[in-house]
N, C-alpha and C positions, 0 to 999 in steps of 0.2 A: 430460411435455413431451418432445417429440420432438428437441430441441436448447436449453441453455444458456447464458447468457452470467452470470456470476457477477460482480459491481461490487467484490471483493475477489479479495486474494490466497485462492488453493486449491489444499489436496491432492487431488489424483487428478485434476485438470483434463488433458486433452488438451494445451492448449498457455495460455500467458499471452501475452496480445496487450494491446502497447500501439501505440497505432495510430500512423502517423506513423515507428516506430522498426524494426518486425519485424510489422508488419500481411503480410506477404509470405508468413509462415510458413503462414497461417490455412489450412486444407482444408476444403472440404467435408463429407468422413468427420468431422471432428470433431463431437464426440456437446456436450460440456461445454468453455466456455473463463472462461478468468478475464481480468478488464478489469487487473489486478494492482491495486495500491494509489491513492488519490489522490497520496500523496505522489509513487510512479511515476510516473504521468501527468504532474505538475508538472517534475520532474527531468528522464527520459529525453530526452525532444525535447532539451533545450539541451544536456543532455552528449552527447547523439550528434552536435551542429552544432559543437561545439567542439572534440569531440575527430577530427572529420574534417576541420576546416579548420584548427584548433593543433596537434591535439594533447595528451590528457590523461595527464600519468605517474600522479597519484595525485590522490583528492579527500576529503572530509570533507563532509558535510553534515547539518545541524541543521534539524530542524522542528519548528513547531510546532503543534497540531493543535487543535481543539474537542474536548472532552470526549464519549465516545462511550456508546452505550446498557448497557454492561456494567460501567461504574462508577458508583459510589454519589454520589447526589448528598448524601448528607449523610454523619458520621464515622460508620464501626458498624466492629464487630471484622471482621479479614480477616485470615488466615495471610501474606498477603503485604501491610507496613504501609503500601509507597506506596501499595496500593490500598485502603488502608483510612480515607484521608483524604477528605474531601468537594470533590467535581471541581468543584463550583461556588466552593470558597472556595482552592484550591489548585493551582501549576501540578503535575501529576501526572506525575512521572518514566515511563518506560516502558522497558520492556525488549525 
């Protein structure tokens, strides 16, 4: 493919555009970009509207996510134990 657009955060991406917030950066040179996270997408717009018209010193934020293709939907051994509990019966901590 001649040009990228990746629906996740990415290493080696050209640039992470979320649109709305820093869509301005985008070039045309750019070969690969990243759409960065859904959680991004959901966040950025209102902290960039708050913190332009408040003002933001400091924020904290908690999500919570549907369970994703790389966790096990039932218990089986994992070196790492949150991820070794079944995503269908448990909220799955994330790091």
């Amino acid at each position: 493919a001649k040009k990228v657009i990746i629906s996740a955060p990415a290493k080696g991406a050209d640039a992470t555009i979320v649109y709305g917030v820093n869509h301005d950066v985008l070039r045309q040179s750019h070969q690969v970009i990243s759409n960065a996270s859904c959680t991004t997408n959901c966040l950025a717009p209102v902290a960039q509207v708050l913190n332009r018209e408040l003002g933001i010193e400091s924020g904290l934020m908690t999500t919570i996510h549907a369970y994703t293709n790389d966790q096990n939907l039932i218990d089986v051994y994992h070196t790492d134990p949150y991820r070794a509990r079944s995503a269908t019966q448990s909220m799955i901590p994330s790091k």
